[in-house]
Backbone as CSV, one residue per row, in Angstrom:
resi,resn,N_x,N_y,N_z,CA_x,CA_y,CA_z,C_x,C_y,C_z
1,UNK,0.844,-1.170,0.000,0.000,0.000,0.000,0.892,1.237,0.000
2,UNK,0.524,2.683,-1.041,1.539,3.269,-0.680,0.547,4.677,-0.126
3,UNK,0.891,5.455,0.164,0.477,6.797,0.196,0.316,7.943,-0.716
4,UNK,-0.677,8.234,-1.290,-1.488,9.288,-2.329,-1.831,10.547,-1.154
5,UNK,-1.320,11.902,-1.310,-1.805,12.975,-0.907,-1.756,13.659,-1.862
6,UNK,-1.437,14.064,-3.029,-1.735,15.004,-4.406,-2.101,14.448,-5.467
7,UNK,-2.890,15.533,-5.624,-3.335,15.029,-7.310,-2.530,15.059,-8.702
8,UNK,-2.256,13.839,-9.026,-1.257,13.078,-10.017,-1.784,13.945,-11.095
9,UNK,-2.449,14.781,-11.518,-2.895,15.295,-12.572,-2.469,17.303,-12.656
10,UNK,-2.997,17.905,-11.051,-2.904,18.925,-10.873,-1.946,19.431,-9.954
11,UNK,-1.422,18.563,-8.770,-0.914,18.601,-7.496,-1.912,19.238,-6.432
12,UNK,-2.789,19.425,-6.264,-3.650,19.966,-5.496,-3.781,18.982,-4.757
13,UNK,-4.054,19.341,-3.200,-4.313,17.971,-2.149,-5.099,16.764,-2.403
14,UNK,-5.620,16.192,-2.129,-6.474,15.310,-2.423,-7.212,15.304,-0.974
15,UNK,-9.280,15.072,-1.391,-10.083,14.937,0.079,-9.997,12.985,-0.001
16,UNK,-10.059,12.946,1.233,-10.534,11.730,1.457,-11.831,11.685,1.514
17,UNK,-12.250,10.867,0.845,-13.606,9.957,0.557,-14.384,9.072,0.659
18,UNK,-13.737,8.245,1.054,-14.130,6.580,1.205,-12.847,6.201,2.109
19,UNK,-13.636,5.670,3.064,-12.486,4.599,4.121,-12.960,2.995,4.427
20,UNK,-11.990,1.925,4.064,-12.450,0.773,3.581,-11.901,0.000,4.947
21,UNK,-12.477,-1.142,5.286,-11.990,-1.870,6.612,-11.555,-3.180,5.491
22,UNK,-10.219,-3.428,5.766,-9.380,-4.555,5.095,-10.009,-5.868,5.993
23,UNK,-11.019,-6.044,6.910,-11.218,-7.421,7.075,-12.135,-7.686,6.852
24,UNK,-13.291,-6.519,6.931,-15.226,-6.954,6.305,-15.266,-6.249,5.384
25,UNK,-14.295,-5.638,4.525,-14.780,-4.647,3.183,-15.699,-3.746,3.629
26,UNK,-15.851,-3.567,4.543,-16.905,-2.141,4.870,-16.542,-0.950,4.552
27,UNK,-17.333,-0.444,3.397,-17.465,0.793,3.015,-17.434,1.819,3.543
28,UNK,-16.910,3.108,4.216,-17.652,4.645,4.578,-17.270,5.398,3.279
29,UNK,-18.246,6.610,2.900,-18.239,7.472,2.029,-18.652,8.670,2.889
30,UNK,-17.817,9.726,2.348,-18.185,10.882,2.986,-16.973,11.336,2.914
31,UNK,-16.734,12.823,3.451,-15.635,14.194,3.655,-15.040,13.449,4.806
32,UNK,-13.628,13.128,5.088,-12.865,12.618,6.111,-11.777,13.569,6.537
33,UNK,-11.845,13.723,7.455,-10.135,14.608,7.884,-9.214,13.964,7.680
34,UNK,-8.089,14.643,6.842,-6.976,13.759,6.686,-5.851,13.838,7.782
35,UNK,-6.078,13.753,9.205,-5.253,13.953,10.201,-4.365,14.586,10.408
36,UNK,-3.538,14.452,10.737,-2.539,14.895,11.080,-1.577,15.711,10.007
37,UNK,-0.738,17.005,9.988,-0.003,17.833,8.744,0.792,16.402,8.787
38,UNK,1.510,15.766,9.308,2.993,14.826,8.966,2.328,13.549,8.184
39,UNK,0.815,13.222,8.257,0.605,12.566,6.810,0.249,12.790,5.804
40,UNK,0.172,13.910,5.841,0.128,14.676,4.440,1.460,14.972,3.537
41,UNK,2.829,14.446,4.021,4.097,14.073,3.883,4.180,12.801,2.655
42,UNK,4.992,13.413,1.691,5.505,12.291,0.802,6.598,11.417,1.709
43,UNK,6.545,10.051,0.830,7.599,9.078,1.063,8.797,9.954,1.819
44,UNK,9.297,10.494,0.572,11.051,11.333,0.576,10.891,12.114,2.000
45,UNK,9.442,12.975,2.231,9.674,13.893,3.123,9.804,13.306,4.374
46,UNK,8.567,12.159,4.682,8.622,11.293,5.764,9.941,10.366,6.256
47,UNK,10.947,10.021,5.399,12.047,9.303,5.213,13.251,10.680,6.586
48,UNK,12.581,11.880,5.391,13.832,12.849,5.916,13.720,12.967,7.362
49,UNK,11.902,12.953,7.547,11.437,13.727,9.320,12.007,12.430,9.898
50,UNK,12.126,11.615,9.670,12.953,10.229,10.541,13.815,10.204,10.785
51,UNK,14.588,10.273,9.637,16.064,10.844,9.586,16.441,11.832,11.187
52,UNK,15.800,12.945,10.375,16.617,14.196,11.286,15.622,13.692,12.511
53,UNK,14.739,13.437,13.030,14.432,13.317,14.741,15.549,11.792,14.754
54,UNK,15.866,10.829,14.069,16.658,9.767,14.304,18.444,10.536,14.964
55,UNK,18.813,11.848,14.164,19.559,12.441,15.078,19.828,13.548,15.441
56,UNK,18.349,13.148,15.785,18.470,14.476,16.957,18.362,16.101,16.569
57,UNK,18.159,16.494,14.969,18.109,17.193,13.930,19.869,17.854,14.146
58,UNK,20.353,17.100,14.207,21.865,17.026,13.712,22.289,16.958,12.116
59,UNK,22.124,18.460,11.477,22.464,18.188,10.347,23.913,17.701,9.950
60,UNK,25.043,17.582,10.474,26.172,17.128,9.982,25.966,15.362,10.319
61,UNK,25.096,15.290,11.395,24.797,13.203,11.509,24.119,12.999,10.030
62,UNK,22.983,14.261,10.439,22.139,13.483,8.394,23.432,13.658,7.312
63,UNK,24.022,13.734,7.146,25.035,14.320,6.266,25.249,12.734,6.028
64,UNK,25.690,12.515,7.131,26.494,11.215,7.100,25.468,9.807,6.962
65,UNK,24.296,9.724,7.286,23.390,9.269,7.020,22.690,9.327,6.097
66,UNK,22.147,10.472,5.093,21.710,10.285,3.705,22.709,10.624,2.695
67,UNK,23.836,10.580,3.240,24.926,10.982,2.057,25.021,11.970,0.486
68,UNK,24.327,13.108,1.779,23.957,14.333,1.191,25.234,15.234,1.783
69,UNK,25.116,16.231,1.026,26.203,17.875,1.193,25.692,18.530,1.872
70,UNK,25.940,19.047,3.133,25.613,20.029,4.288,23.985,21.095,3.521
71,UNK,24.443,21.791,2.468,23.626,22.586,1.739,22.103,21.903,1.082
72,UNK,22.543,20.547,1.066,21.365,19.899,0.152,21.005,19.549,1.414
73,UNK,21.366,19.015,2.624,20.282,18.549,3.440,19.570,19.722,3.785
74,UNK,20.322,20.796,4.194,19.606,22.289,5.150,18.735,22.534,3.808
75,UNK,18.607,22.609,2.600,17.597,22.803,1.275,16.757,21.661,2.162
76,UNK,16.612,21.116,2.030,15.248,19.751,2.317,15.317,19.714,3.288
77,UNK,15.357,20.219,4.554,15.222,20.293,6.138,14.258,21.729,5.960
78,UNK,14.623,22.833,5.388,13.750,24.214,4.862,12.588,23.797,4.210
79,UNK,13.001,22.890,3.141,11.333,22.609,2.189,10.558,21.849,3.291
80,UNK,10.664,20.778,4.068,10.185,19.969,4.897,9.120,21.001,5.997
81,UNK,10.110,21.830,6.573,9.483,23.247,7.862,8.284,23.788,7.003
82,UNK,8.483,24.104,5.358,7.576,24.929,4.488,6.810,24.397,4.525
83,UNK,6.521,22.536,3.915,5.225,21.860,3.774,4.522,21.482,5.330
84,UNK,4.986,21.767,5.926,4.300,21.552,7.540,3.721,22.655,7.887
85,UNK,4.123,23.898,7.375,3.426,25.160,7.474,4.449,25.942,8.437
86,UNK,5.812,25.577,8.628,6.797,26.449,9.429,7.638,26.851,8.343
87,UNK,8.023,28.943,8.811,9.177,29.168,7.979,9.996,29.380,8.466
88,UNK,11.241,28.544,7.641,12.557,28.633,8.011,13.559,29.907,8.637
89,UNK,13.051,30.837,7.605,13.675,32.195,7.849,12.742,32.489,9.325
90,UNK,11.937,32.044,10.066,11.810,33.010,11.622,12.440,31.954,11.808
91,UNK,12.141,30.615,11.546,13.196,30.279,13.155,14.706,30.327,12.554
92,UNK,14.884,30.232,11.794,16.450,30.419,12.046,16.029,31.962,12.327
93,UNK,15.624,32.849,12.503,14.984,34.174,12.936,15.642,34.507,14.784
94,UNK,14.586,33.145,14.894,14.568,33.136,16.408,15.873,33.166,16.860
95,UNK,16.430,31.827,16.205,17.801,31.433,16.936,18.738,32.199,16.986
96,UNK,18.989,33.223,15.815,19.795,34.412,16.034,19.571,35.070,16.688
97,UNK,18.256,35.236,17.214,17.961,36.461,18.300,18.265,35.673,19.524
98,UNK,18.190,34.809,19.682,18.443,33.823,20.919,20.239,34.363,20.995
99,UNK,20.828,33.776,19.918,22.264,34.053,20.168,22.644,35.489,20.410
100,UNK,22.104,36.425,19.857,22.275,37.850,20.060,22.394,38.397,21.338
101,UNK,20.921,38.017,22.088,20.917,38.180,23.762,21.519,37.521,23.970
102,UNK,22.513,36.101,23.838,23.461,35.564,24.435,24.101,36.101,24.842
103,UNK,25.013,36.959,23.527,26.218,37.798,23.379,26.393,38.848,24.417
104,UNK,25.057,39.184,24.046,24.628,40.782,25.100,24.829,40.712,26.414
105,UNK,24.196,39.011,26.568,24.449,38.774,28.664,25.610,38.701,28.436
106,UNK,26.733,37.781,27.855,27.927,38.079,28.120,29.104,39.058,28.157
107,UNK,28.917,40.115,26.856,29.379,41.305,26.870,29.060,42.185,28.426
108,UNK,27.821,41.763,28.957,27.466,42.657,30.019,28.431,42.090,31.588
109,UNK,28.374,40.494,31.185,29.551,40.025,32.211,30.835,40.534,31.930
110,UNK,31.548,40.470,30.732,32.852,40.559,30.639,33.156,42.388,30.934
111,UNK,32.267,42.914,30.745,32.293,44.639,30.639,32.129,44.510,32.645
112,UNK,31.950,43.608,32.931,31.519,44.120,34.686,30.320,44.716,35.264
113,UNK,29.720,44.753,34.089,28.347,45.241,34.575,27.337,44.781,35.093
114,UNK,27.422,43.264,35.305,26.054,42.157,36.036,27.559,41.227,36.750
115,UNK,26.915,40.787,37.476,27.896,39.615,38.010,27.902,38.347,37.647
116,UNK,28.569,37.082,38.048,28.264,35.769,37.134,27.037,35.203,37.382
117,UNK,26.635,35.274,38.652,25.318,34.745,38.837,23.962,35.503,38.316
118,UNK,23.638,37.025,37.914,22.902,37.252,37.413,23.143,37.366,36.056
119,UNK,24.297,37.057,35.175,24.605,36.212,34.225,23.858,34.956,34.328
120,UNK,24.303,34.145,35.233,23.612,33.007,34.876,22.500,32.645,34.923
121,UNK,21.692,33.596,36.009,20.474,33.820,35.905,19.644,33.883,34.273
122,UNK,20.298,34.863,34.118,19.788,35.651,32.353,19.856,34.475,31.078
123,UNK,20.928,34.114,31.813,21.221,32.689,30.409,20.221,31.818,30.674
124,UNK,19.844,31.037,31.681,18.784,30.384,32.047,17.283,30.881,31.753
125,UNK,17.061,31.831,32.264,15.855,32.926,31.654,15.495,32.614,30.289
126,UNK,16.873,32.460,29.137,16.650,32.919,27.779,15.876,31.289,27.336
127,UNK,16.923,30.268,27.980,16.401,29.058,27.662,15.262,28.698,28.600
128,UNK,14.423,29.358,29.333,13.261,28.607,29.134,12.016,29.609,29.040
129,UNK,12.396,30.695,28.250,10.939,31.282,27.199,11.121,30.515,26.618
């Protein structure tokens, strides 16, 4: 059995319609929710989301695991965030702003202006908004 979510003709989603029970052939017809965004995932894409939660979204492990080039995995780790409905550019967004206030608590330690513990306070703070 494989998995159909676009239309082979237009690419437009496809509704579900009919849901069949493989032991009494029982029919349903009707509008079905197609669950969950991650089955709405091709083969390739579902392969990749395994992949990268398999380590840990360690792109230099996938590297070594789909025996892809740093650039081609982060390309298909971006398209993957897009078809789920996340964009790449905020969170890599975020994470720079994450690192930015890093910098900032530390510039503010090394300048003498907070001490280490309300340094470490601040660093802790950042990681758990």
């Amino acid at each position: 059995m494989h998995s159909v979510s676009r239309c082979p003709s237009c690419d437009s989603a496809l509704d579900v319609t009919e849901l069949t029970c493989p032991s009494c052939d029982l029919r349903l017809r009707g509008r079905f929710e197609r669950g969950c965004r991650f089955c709405a995932l091709d083969a390739e894409q579902r392969r990749l989301l395994d992949v990268f939660l398999g380590c840990r979204g360690v792109i230099r492990d996938m590297e070594r695991v789909l025996g892809l080039s740093y650039p081609t995995v982060r390309s298909r780790v971006d398209s993957l965030l897009m078809s789920l409905g996340y964009s790449p550019r905020e969170a890599a967004r975020t994470i720079e702003d994450l690192e930015e206030r890093r910098r900032e608590i530390l510039d503010h330690l090394q300048a003498g202006e907070i001490t280490p513990e309300e340094a470490s306070s601040r660093l802790k703070a950042l990681t758990s908004d």
